[in-house]
C-alpha positions in Angstrom: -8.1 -16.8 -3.6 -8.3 -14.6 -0.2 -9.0 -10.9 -0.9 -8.4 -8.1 1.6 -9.9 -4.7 1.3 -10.2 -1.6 3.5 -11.8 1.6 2.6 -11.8 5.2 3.7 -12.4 8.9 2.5 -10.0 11.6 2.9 -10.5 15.4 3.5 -7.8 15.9 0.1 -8.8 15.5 -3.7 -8.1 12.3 -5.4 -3.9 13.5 -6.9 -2.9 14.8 -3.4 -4.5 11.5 -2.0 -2.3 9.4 -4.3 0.6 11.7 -3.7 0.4 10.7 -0.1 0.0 7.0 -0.8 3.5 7.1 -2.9 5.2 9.0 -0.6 8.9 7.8 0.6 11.5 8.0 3.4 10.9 9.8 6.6 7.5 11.0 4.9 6.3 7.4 4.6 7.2 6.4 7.9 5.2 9.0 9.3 2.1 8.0 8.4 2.7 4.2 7.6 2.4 2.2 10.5 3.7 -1.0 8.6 6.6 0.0 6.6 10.0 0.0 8.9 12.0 0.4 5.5 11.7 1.0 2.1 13.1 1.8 -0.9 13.2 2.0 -4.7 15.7 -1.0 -6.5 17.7 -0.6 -9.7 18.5 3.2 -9.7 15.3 4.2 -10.2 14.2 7.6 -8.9 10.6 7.5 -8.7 8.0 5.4 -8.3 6.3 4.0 -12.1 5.1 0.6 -14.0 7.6 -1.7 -14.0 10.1 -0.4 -10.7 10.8 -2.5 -7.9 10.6 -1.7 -4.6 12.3 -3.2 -1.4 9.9 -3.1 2.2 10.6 -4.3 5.7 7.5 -4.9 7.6 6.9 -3.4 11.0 7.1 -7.2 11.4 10.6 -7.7 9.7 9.6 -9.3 6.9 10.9 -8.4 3.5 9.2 -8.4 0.0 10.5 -7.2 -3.2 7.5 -6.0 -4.9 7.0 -4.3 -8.9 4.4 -1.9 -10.2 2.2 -3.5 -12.4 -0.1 0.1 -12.8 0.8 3.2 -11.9 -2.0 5.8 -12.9 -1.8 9.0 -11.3 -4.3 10.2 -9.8 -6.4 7.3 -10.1 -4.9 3.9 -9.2 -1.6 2.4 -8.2 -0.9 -1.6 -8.7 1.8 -4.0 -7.7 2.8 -8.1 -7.1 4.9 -9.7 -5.2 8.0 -10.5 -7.2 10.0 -12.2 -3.9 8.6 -12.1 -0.3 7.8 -14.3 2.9 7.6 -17.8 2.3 4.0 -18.5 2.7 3.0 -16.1 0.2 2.8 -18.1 -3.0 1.8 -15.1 -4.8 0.7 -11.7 -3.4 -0.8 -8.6 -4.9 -2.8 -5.7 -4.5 -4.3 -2.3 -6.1 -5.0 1.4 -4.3 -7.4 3.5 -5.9 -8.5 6.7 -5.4 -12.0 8.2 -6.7 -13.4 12.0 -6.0 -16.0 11.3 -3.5 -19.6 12.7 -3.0 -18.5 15.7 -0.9 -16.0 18.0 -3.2 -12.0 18.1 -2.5 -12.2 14.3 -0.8 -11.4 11.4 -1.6 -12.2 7.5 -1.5 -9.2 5.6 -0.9 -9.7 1.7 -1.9 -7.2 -0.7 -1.0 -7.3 -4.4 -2.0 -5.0 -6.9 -2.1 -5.2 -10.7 -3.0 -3.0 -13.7 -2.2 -2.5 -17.2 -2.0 -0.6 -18.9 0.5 1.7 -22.2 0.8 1.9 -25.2 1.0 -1.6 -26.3 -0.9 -2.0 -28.8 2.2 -2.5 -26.1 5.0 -4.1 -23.7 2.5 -7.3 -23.2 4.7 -6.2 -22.7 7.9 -2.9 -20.6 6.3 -5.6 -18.5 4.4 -7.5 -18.0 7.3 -5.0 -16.6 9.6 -3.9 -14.5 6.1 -7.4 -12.7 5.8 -6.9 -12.1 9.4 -3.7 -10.5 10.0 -3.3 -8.7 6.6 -6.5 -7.4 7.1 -5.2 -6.0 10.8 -2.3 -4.7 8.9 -4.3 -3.4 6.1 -6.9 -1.5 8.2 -4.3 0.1 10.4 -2.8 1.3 7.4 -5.4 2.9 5.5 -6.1 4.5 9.1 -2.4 5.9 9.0 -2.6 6.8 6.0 -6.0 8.9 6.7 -3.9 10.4 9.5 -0.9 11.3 6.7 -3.5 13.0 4.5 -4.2 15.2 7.3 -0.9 15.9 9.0 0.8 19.3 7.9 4.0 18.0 7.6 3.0 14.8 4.8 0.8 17.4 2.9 4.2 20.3 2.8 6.4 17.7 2.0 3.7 16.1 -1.0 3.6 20.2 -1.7 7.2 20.4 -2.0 7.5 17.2 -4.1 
């Protein structure tokens, strides 16, 4: 099964680090290049093991994904519950550990999948490494950004 991973360290301690990583709305969108949309389902008000969230993909694909972990400060899980076609199964973890220099943070971010149909599985995983692992570095780069920009660090403040 394909894994994905990119990896960087952030001038914030590990719980403002995952603050920033949950963040929603027009704070998300700030920082997160691939999210054009997203939500929380079923009435549920915050983030937490077991909620479902709605995303719409700077590409326009949609995935309902759940939290399978949710640890603050330290780790954040979720799967795919329904998504893009070629994604047989799709998941992925964030964590967040204190790094060597005090007050910063490495921010770990993997994700595995498998793709359909079996038949084009090695080419379809191919090209899957490839772009999620575009999206994926652009990502954690935004998010870098986010854990530097005044106005995602107030509004994690204010949260």
């Amino acid at each position: 099964m394909p894994v994905v991973e990119a990896v960087a360290i952030v001038p914030v301690p590990p719980a403002v680090a995952f603050a920033v990583s949950q963040t929603t709305g027009e704070t998300r969108y700030r920082w997160d290049p691939f999210v054009r949309e997203q939500h929380l389902l079923d009435g549920a008000a915050r983030p937490g093991k077991g909620v479902r969230t709605f995303t719409r993909s700077r590409h326009g694909l949609t995935m309902v994904s759940e939290y399978v972990s949710y640890a603050p400060p330290t780790n954040v899980g979720m799967k795919m519950v329904r998504g893009p076609w070629f994604f047989e199964m799709m998941a992925g973890g964030w964590r967040f550990a204190p790094a060597q220099e005090p007050g910063y943070t490495v921010a770990t971010w993997r994700y595995h999948f498998r793709t359909r149909p079996a038949l084009i599985r090695p080419i379809a995983d191919w090209i899957g490494v490839w772009l999620l692992g575009r999206d994926i570095r652009r990502r954690i780069a935004g998010f870098a950004r986010g854990c530097e920009d005044p106005a995602v660090l107030a509004a994690v403040d204010a949260g």
